[in-house]
TIPA-849164 format. One line per field, with one value per residue (C-alpha): x, y, z; residue number from 1; residue in one letter. Coordinates in Angstrom, 3 decimals. Layout:
N
px <- X	...
py <- Y	...
pz <- Z	...
nr <- NUM	...
rest <- A	...
***
This chain:
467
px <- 11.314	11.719	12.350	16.322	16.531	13.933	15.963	19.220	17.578	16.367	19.529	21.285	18.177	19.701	22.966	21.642	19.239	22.085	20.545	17.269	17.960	20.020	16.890	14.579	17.197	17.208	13.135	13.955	16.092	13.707	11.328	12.808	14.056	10.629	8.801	11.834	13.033	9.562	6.999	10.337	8.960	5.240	3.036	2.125	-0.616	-4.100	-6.957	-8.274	-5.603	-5.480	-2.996	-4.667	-4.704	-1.721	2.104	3.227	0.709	1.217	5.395	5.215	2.948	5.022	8.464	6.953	4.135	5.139	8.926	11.044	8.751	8.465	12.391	12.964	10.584	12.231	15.470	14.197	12.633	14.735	18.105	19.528	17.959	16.707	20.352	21.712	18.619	16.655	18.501	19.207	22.007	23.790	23.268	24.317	27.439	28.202	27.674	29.742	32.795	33.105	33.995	35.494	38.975	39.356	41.728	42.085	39.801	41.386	41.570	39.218	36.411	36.795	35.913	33.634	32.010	30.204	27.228	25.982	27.094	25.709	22.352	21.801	23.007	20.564	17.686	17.423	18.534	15.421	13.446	14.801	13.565	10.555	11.642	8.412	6.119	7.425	8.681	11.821	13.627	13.159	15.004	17.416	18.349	17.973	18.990	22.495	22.077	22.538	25.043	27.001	26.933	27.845	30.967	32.415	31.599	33.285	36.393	37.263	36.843	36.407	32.891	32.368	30.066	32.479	29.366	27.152	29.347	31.079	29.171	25.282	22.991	21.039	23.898	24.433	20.642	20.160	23.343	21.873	18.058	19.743	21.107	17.652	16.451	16.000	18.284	21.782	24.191	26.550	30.216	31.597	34.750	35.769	34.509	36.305	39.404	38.897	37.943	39.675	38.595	36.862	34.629	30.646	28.338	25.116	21.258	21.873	24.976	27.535	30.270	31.344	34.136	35.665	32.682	32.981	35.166	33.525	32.857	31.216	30.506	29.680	33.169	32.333	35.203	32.864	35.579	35.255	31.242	29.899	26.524	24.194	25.104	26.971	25.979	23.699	21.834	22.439	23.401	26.643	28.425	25.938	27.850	31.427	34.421	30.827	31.171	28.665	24.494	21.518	20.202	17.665	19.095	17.392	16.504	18.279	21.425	23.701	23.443	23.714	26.291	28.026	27.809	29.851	32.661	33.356	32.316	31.686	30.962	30.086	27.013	26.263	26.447	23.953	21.593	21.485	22.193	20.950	18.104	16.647	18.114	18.291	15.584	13.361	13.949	12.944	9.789	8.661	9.650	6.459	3.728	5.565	4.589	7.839	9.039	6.359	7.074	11.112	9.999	7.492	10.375	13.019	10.656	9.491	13.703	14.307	11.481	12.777	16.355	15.243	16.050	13.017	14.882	15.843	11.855	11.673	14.875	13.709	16.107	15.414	13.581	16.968	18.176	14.315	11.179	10.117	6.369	4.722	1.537	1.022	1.685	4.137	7.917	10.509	12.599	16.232	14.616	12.202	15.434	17.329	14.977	14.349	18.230	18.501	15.339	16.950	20.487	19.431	17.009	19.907	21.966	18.830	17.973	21.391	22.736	20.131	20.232	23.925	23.245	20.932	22.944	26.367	24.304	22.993	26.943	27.630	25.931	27.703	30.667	34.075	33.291	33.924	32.810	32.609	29.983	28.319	28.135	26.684	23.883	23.944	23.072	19.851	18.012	17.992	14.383	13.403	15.434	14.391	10.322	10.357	11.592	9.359	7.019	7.564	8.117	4.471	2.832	3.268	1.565	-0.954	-1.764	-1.475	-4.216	-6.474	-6.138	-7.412	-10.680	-9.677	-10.578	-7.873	-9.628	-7.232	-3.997	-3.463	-4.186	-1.481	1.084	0.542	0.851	3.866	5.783	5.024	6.449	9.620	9.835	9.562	12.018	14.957	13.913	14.844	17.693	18.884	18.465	20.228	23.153	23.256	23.111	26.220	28.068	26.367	26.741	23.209	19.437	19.770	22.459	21.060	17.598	18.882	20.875	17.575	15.783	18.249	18.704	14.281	14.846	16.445	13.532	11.415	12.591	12.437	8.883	7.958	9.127	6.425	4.001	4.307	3.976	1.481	-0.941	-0.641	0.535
py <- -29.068	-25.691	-22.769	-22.669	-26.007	-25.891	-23.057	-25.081	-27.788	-25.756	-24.645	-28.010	-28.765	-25.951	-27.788	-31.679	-29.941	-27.824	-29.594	-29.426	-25.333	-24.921	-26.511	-23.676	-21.135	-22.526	-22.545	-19.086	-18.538	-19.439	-17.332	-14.187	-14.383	-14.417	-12.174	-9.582	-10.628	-11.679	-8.337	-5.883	-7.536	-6.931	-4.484	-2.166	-3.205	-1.408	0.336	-2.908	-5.080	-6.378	-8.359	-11.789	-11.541	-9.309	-10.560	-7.102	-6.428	-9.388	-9.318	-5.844	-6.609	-9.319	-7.223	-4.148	-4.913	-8.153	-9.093	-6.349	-4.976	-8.105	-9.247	-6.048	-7.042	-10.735	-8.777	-7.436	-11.379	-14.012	-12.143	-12.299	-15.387	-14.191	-13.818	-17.553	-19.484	-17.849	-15.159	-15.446	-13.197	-14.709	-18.224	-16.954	-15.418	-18.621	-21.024	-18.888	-17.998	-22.084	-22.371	-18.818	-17.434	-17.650	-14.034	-12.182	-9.772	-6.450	-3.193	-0.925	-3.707	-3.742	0.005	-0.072	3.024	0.977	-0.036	3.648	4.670	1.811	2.298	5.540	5.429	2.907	4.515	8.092	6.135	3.999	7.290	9.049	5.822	5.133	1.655	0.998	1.826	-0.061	-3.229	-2.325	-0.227	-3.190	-5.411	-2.659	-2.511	-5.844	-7.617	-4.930	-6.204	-9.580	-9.219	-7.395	-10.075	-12.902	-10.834	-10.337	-13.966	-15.108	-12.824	-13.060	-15.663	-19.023	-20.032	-16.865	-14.456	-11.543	-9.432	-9.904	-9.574	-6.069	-4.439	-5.315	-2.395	-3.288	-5.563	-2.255	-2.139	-5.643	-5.759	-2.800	-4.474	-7.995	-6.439	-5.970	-9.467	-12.104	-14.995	-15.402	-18.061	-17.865	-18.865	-20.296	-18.797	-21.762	-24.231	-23.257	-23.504	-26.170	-28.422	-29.280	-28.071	-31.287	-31.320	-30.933	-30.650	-32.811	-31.949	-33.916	-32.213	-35.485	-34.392	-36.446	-36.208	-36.356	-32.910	-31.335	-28.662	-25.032	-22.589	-19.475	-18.039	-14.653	-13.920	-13.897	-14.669	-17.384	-17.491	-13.584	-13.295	-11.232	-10.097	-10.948	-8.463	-10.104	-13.659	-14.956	-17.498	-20.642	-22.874	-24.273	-23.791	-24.794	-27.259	-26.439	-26.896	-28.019	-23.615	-22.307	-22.615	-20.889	-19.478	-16.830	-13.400	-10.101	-7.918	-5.150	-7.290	-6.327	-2.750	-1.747	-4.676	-5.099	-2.152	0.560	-1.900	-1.630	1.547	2.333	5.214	4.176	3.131	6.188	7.731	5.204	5.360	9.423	10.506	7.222	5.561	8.741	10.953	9.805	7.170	9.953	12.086	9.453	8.246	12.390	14.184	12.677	14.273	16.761	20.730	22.204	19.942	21.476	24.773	24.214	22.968	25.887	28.484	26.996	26.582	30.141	31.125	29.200	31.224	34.175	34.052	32.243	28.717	27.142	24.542	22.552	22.305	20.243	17.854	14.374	11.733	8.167	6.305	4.834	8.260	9.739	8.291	8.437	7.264	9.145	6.872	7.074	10.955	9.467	12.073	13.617	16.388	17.762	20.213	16.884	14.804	17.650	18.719	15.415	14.751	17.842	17.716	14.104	15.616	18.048	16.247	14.078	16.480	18.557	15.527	13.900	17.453	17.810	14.243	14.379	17.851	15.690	13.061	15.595	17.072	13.774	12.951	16.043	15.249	11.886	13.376	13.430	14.132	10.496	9.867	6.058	7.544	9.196	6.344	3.898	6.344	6.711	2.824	3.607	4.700	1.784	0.402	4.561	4.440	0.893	1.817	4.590	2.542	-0.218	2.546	3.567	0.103	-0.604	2.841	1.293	-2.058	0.136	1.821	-1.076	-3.198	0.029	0.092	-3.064	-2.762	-3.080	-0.518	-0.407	1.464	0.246	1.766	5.350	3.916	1.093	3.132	5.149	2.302	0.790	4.595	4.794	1.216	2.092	5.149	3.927	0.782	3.767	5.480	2.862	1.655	5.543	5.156	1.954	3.339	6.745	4.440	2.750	6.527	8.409	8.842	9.678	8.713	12.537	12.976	9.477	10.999	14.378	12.185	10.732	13.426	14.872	12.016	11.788	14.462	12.988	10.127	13.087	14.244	10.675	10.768	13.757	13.232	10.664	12.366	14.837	11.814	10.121	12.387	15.873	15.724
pz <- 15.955	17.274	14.749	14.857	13.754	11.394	9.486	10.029	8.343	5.690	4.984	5.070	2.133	0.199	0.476	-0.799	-3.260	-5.794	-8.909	-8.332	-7.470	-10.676	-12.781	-11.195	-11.913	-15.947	-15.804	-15.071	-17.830	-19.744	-18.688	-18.479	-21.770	-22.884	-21.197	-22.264	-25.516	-27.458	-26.584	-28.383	-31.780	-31.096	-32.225	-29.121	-27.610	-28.441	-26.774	-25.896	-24.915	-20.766	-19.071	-19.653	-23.287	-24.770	-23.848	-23.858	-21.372	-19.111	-19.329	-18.284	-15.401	-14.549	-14.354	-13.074	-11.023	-9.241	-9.850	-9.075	-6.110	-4.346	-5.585	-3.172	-0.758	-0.588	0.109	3.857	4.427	3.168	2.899	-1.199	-1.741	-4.755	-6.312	-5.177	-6.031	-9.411	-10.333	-14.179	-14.296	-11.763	-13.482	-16.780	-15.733	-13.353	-15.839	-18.415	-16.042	-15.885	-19.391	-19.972	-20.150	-16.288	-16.413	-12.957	-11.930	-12.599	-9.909	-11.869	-11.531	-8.011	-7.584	-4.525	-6.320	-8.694	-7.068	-6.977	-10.170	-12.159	-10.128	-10.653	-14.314	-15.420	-13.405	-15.195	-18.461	-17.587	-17.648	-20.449	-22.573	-20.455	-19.123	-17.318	-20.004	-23.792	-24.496	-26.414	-23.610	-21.588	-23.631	-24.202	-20.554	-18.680	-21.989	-22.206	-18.520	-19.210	-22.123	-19.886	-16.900	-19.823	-20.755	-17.435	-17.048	-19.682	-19.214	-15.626	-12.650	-12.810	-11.741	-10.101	-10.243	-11.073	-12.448	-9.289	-6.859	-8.684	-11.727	-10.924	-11.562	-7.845	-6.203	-4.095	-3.659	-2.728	-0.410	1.408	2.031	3.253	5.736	7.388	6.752	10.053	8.131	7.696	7.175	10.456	10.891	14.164	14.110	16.630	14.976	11.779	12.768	15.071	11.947	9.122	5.407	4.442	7.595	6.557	9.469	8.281	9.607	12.597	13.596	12.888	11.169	7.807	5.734	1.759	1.494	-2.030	-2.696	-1.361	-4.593	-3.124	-6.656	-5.335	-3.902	-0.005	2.357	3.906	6.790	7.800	7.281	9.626	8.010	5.057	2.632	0.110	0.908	-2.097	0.449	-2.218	0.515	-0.938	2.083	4.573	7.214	5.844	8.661	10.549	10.834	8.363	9.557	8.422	11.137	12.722	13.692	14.846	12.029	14.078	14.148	11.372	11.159	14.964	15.817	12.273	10.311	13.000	12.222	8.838	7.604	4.220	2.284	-0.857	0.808	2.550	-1.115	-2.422	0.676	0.705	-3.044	-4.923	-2.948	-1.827	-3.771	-7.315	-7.024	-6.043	-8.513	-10.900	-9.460	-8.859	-12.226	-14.153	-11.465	-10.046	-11.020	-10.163	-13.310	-15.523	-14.423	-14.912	-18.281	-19.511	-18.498	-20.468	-23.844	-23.268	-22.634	-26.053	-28.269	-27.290	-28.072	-31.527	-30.630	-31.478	-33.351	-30.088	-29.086	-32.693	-31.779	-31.339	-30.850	-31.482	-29.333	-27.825	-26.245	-25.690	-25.937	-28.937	-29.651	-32.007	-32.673	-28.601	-28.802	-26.392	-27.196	-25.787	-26.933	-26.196	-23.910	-22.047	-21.572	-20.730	-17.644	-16.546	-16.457	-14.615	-12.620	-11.278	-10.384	-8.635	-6.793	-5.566	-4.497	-2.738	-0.766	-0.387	0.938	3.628	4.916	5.222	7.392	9.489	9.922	10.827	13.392	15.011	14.912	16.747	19.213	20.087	21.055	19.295	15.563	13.814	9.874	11.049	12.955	10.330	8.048	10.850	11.652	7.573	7.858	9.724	7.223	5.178	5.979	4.814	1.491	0.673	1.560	-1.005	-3.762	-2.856	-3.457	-6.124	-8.080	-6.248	-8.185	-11.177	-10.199	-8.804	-12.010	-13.976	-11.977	-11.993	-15.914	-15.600	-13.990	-10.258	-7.560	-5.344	-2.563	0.399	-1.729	0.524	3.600	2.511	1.600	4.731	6.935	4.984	4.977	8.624	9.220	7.472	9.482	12.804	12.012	10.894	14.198	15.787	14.481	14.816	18.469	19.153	16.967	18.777	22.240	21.203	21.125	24.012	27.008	28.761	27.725	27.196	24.436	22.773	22.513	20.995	18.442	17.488	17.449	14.746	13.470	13.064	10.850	7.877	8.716	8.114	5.005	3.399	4.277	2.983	-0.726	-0.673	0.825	-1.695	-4.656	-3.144	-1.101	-2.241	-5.989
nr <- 1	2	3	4	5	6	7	8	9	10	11	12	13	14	15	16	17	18	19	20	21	22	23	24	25	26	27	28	29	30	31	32	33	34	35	36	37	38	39	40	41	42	43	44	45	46	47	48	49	50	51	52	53	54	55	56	57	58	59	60	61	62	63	64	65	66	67	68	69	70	71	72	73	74	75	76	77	78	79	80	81	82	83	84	85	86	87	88	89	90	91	92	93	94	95	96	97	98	99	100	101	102	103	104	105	106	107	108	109	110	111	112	113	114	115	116	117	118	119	120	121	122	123	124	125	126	127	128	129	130	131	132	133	134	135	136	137	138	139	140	141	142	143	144	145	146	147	148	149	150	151	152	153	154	155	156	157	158	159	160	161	162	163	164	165	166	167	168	169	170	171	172	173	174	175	176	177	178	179	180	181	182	183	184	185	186	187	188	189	190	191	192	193	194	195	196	197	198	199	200	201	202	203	204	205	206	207	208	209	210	211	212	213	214	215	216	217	218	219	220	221	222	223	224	225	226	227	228	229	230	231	232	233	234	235	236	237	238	239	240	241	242	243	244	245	246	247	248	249	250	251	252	253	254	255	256	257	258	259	260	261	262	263	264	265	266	267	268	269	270	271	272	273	274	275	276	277	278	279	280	281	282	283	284	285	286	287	288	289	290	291	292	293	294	295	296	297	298	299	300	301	302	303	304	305	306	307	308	309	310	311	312	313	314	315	316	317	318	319	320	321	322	323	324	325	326	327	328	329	330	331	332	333	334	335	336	337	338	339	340	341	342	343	344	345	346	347	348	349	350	351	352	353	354	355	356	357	358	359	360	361	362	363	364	365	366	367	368	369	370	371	372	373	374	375	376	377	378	379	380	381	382	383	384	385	386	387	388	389	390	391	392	393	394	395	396	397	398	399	400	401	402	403	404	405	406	407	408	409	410	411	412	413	414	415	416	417	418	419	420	421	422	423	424	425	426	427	428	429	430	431	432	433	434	435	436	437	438	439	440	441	442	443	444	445	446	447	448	449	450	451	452	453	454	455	456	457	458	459	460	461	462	463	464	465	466	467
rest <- X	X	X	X	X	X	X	X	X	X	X	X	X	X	X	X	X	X	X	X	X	X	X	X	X	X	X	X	X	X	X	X	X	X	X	X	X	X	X	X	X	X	X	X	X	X	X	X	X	X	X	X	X	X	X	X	X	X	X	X	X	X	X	X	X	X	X	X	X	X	X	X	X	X	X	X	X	X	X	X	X	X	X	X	X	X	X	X	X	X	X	X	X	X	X	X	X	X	X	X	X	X	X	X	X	X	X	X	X	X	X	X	X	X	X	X	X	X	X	X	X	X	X	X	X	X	X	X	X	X	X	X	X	X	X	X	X	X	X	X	X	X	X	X	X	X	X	X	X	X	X	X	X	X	X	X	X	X	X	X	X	X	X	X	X	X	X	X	X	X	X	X	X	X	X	X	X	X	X	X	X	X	X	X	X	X	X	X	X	X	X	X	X	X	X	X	X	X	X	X	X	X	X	X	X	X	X	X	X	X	X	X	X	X	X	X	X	X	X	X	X	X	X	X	X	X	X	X	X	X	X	X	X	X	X	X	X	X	X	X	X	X	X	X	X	X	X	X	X	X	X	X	X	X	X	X	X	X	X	X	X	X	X	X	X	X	X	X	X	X	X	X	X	X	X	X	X	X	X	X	X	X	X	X	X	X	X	X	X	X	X	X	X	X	X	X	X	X	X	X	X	X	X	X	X	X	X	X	X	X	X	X	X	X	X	X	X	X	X	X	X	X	X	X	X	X	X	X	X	X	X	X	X	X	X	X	X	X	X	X	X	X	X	X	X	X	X	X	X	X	X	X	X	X	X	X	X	X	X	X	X	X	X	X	X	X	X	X	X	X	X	X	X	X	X	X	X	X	X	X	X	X	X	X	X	X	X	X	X	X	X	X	X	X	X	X	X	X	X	X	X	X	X	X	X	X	X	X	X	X	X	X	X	X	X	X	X	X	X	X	X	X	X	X	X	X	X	X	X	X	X	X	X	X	X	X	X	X	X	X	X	X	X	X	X	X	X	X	X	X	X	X	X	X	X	X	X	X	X	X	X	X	X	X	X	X	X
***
């Protein structure tokens, strides 16, 4: 069996094996509600607590330091698999929409501006509470999470994934990542309208009939699909019309060929201002000097106009963290430079990469914004790297608290920054191909193009190598 039709058949599996996939999705369930409900009602864990032996410890490990960088990671290799087969959001809100009041999705839910604003929301208010670090902000935020992806479940669709597919903190994120990965459920056009709805295509391409009724709970127009952004990869419509198969693609596929298209530029917002931009901010502010500098000339502004009194603010622990018995606080002035310090990080970064990108569009002849947000589209494999990154940091420091050495890290991060970089390069050269008209004007493209590259490189250089 050559590789094609092992993935067909793999995806045909997905199709017979919808029970058996909802059981894993309730295991889980279960275990995310453990790992982020239980360690909020624990003691903090002491001097010397490890991972194998405090639940605090191990659940923040566990979210940290191995799920959410290698949920990312699973993004770029098996397309949003992670969504349609485990994700317990997506089950929750599924399995609630079925029994819920069914009402119609309204216009302000379908705001394509969502993605990035919910994103970058929930990332500074994961540092103004230190998300990564205590138990209770986590349950604070993935649980509001949750509650939030039950309520829209029970309020609109009928079993849909209304949340997902609209409101998700990283739907935007993931959406963005898939686009790079080498699977994808196709649709033969033809073939689906040359059959008729109740047509399934089985393994071993005979066609049989009286095939369940097609719910794509994530809202995809199965019959339009042209890319694996929005496709959760659960395999419910595998062989439908005998249109829809898993198959390989070329990693390159949907953002040269697809993306030019369809532009859209809430994406180039979240890829220039939110992924590098506001995402960099957030991973930065903790080692970076120009914060404590920002910081030491505001308190010394304060004292001397006689407004000590705002050094001595200190929220609760839900608005700032607020640790006292870790000498672990922030005050007004903290949360107000790390708000600040994030902002204007995004709009420092997102302003130069969108001059890069206008002058690599410049150069491809007649000025076209559909342009701009395909080349825009080229630098996903840069803005996803950095917040694989920076997810990874933490998993980093957490094994090193632990004992381990870590040696190989630098050279790692090198090696996976200058992977990233050469994949947008490359991308930004097929795209400016597609527009130019000589080797000559395609190569100056990329060149300018190289230089937004650049800058997405340096603001980890700076984290990693020379902070």
């Amino acid at each position: 069996m050559d590789a094609n039709a092992a993935v067909a058949a793999l995806g045909a599996w997905l199709r017979r094996h919808q029970r058996l996939i909802q059981n894993v999705q309730w295991a889980v369930v279960g275990l995310y509600l453990l790992l982020v409900a239980v360690p909020a009602f624990l003691p903090l864990p002491g001097q010397t607590a490890y991972i194998w032996n405090n639940l605090t410890l191990f659940a923040q490990f566990c979210f940290w330091g191995i799920w959410w960088p290698f949920v990312l990671l699973s993004m770029v290799l098996v397309g949003r698999a992670w969504c349609g087969l485990m994700c317990p959001e997506g089950n929750l809100t599924e399995v609630v929409s079925r029994h819920g009041r069914g009402l119609a999705i309204p216009g302000w839910l379908k705001w394509k501006g969502w993605p990035f604003v919910a994103f970058s929301c929930t990332t500074i208010y994961g540092q103004m509470i230190s998300v990564y670090q205590y138990p209770k902000p986590v349950l604070l935020i993935l649980g509001g999470s949750t509650a939030g992806a039950i309520a829209i479940g029970y309020l609109y669709g009928r079993n849909k994934r209304v949340w997902c597919r609209y409101l998700c903190p990283v739907n935007g994120v993931f959406g963005l990542l898939a686009k790079l990965a080498p699977l994808h459920f196709h649709v033969d056009a033809e073939a689906w309208e040359r059959n008729p709805p109740n047509t399934l295509l089985n393994s071993g391409a005979q066609a049989a009939h009286r095939s369940p009724p097609l719910n794509c709970a994530p809202l995809v127009a199965i019959r339009t699909m042209k890319g694996g952004s929005d496709c959760h990869m659960c395999g419910r419509c595998d062989g439908f019309r005998g249109a829809v198969t898993l198959q390989l693609r070329s990693p390159t596929d949907e953002i040269v060929r697809v993306a030019g298209a369809t532009p859209k530029p809430w994406e180039t917002v979240l890829i220039l201002f939110g992924l590098m931009g506001v995402a960099v901010g957030a991973f930065h502010w903790s080692a970076s000097p120009w914060f404590v500098e920002i910081k030491q000339d505001m308190a010394l502004w304060l004292i001397n106009h006689g407004l000590t009194f705002v050094l001595a603010l200190q929220p609760p622990w839900w608005i700032l963290t607020d640790y006292p018995a870790r000498n672990d606080m922030m005050t007004v002035l903290d949360g107000s430079v790390l708000i600040g310090y994030i902002l204007a990080t995004a709009v420092v970064m997102g302003g130069l990469l969108c001059l890069s990108l206008a002058a690599a569009t410049s150069c491809l002849g007649r000025w076209s914004m559909a342009k701009f947000h395909h080349l825009a589209q080229a630098l996903i494999p840069m803005a996803g790297s950095g917040v694989v990154l920076g997810l990874s940091a933490l998993t980093v420091t957490l094994l090193r608290n632990e004992g381990f050495g870590l040696g190989f890290v630098p050279a790692l991060r090198a090696l996976f920054l200058a992977g990233a970089a050469v994949w947008s390069l490359y991308l930004g050269w097929k795209i400016a191909g597609l527009y130019s008209k000589s080797r000559l004007q395609q190569a100056v493209a990329t060149v300018l193009f190289g230089s937004a590259v650049g800058l997405g490189v340096l603001s980890w250089v700076l984290l990693f190598f020379v902070w």
